[in-house]
C-alpha positions as CSV (number, residue, x, y, z in Angstrom):
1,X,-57.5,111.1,63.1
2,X,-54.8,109.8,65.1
3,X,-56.1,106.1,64.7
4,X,-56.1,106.4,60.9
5,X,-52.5,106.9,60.7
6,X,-52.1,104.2,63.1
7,X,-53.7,101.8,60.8
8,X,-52.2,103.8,57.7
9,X,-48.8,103.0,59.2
10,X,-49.3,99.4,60.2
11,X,-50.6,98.1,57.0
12,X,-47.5,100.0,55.2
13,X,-45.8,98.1,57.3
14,X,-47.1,95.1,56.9
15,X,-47.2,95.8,52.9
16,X,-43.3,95.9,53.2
17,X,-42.8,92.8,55.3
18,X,-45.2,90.8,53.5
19,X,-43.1,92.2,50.4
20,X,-39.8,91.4,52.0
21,X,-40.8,87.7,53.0
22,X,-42.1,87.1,49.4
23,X,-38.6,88.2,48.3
24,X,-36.8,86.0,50.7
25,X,-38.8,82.9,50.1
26,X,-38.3,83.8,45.9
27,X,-34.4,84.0,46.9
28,X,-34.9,80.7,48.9
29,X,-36.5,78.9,46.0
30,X,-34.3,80.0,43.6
31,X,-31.0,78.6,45.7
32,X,-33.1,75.5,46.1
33,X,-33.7,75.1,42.6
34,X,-30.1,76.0,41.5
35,X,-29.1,73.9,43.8
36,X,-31.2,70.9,42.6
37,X,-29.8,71.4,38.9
38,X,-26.4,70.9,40.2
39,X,-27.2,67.9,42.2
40,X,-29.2,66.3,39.0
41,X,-26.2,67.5,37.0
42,X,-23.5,65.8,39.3
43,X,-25.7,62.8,39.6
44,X,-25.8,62.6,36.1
45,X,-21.9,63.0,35.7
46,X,-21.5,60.2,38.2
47,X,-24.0,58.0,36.5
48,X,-22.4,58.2,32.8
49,X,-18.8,57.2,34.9
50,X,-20.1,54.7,36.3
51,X,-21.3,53.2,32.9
52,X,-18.2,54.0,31.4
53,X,-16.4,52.0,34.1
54,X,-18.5,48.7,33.7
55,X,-18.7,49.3,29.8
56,X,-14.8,49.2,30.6
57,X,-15.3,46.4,32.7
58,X,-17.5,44.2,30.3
59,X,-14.8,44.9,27.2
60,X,-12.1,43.7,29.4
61,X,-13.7,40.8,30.7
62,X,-14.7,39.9,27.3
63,X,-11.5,40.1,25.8
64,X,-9.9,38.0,28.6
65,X,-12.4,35.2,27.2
66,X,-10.4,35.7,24.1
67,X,-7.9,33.2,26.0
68,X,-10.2,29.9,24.5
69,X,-8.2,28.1,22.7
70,X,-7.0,24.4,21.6
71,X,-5.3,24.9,24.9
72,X,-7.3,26.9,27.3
73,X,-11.3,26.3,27.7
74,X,-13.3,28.6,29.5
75,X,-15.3,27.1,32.9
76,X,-18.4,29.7,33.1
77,X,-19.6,27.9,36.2
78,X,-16.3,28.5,37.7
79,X,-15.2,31.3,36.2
80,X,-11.5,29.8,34.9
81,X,-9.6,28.9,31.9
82,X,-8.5,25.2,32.0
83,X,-5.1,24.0,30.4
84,X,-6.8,21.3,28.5
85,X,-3.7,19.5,28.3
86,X,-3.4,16.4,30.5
87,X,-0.7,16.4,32.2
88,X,-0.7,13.5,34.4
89,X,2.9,13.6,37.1
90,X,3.5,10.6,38.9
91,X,2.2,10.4,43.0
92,X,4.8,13.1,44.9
93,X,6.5,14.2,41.6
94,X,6.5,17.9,40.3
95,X,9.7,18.0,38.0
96,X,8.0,18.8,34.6
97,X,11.6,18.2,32.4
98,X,11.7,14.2,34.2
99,X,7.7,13.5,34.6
100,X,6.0,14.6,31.4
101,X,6.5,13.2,28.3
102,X,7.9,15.4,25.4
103,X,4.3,15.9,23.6
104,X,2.8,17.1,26.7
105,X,6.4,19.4,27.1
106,X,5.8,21.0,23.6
107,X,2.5,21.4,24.3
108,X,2.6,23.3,27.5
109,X,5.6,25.2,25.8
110,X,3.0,26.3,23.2
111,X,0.4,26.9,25.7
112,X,2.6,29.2,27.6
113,X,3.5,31.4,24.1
114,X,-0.6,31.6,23.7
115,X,-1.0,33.3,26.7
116,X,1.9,35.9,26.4
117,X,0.5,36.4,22.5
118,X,-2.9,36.6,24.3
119,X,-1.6,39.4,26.7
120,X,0.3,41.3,24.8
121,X,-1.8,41.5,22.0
122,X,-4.8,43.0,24.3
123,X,-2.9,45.4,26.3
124,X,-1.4,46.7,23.1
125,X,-5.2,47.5,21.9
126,X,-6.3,48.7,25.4
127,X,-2.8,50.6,26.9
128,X,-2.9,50.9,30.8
129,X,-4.4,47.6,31.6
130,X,-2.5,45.5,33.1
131,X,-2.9,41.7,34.3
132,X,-2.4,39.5,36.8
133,X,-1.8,35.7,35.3
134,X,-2.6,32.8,38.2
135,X,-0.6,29.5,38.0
136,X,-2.7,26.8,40.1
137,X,-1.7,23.1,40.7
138,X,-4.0,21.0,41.7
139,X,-3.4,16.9,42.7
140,X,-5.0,13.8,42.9
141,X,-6.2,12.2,45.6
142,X,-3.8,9.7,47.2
143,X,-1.4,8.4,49.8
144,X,1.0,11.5,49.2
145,X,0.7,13.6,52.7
146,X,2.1,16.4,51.0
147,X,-0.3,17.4,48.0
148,X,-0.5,20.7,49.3
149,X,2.9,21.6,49.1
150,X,3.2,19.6,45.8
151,X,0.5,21.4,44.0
152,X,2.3,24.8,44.6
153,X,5.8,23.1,43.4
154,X,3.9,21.8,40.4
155,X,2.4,25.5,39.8
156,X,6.2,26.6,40.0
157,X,7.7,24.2,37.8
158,X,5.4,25.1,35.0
159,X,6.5,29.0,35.5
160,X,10.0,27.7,35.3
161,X,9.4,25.7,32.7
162,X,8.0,28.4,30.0
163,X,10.4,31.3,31.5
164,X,13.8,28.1,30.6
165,X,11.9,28.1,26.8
166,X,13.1,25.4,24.3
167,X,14.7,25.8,20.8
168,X,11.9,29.2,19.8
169,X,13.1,31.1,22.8
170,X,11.5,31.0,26.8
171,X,7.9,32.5,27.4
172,X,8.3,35.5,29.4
173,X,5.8,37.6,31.5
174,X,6.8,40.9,32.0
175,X,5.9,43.3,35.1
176,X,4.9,45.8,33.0
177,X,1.6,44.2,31.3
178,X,1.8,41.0,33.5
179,X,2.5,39.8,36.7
180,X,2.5,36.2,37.5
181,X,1.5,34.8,40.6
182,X,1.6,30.7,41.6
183,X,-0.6,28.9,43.8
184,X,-1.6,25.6,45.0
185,X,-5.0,23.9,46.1
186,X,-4.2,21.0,46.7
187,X,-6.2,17.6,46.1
188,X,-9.0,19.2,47.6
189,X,-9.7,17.9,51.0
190,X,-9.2,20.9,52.9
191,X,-12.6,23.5,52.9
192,X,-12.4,26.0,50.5
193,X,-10.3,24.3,48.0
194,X,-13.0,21.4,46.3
195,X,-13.8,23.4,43.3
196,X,-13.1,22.7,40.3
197,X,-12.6,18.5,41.1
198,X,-12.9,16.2,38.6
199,X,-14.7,12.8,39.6
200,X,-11.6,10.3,37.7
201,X,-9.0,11.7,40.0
202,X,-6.1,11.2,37.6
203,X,-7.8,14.1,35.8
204,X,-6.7,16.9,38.7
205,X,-3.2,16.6,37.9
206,X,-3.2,19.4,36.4
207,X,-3.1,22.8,35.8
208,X,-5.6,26.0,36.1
209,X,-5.0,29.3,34.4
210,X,-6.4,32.4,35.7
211,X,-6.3,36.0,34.0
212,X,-7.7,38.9,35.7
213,X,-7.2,42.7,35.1
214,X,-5.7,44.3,38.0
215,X,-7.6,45.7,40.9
216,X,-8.5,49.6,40.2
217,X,-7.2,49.4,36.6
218,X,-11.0,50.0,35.6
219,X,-10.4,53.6,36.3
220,X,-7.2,54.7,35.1
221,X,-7.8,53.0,31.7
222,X,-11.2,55.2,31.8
223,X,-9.1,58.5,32.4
């Protein structure tokens, strides 16, 4: 008799842990799955702002391509606007008001007011972004030791140049939508500077445009 209730007892027991374990691997599987949904969910979340941001990045980059014009052309391979105006300074000379003739002054003059009507017309329809506008000189090859030095000073003169104006007013780049940086590459000799070369090196003496949205913009336009 006593054996009977031994076995009675054990398989009770073993009823209610068998029970328990069911209920803990049923709470288990439920926090896994719950916690799977959220996971999908975030994933999800993180997927539609990272589309956002290069949807973002696509319409910006497209509108900066908006820059073409009789005075700016587009270099896919290189990924820069060119000043299709020829400006052609003699060897070791970087003064724009005593080197360039007046066409090629009232050209660059208009050139310049493209750009700020470019700029300010696209971060009026997008608010937040903001841009940074890259002055390059470049120079020909030739007996001038210092093109280096020249092709920054040429870079600066043409900054000058728009910011002094002319009868219509000067061509200022604000802070606040714009900021303007100048640099200079030289006549190419030096590694990491031969882009962009043309073969007739009169043809270098001139200048490269380059408008980029600002680092980490991307995301604060988004919010």
């Amino acid at each position: 008799m006593s054996e009977k209730k031994n076995k009675s007892f054990f398989w009770a027991s073993y009823a209610d842990l068998m029970t328990s374990l069911f209920f803990v691997m049923l709470m288990l599987f439920v926090v896994a799955i719950v916690e799977l949904n959220q996971k999908n969910a975030q994933i999800s979340i993180e997927k539609d702002e990272l589309k956002a941001q290069l949807d973002k990045a696509q319409e910006i980059e497209t509108a900066t391509r908006g820059l073409e014009s009789e005075y700016f052309a587009y270099r896919e391979e290189y990924k820069k606007h060119q000043l299709t105006i020829n400006v052609n300074f003699p060897v070791g000379r970087s003064d724009i008001e005593n080197c360039i003739p007046q066409s090629t002054r009232d050209s660059l003059m208009d050139a310049g007011r493209a750009a700020k009507a470019f700029v300010d017309s696209t971060t009026a329809k997008h608010p937040g972004i903001q841009y940074l506008l890259i002055i390059e000189g470049q120079a020909s090859r030739d007996p001038y030791q210092q093109n280096y030095e020249l092709s920054y000073e040429r870079a600066l003169s043409l900054k000058k140049f728009w910011e002094k104006g002319d009868s219509k007013g000067p061509v200022l780049f604000t802070d606040k939508n714009c900021e303007v940086l100048i640099c200079g590459s030289g006549d190419g000799k030096q590694s990491g500077t031969g882009l962009m070369r043309e073969s007739k090196e009169y043809l270098n003496q001139r200048f490269l445009i380059h408008i980029l949205p600002k680092p980490g913009i991307i995301q604060e336009v988004r919010k």
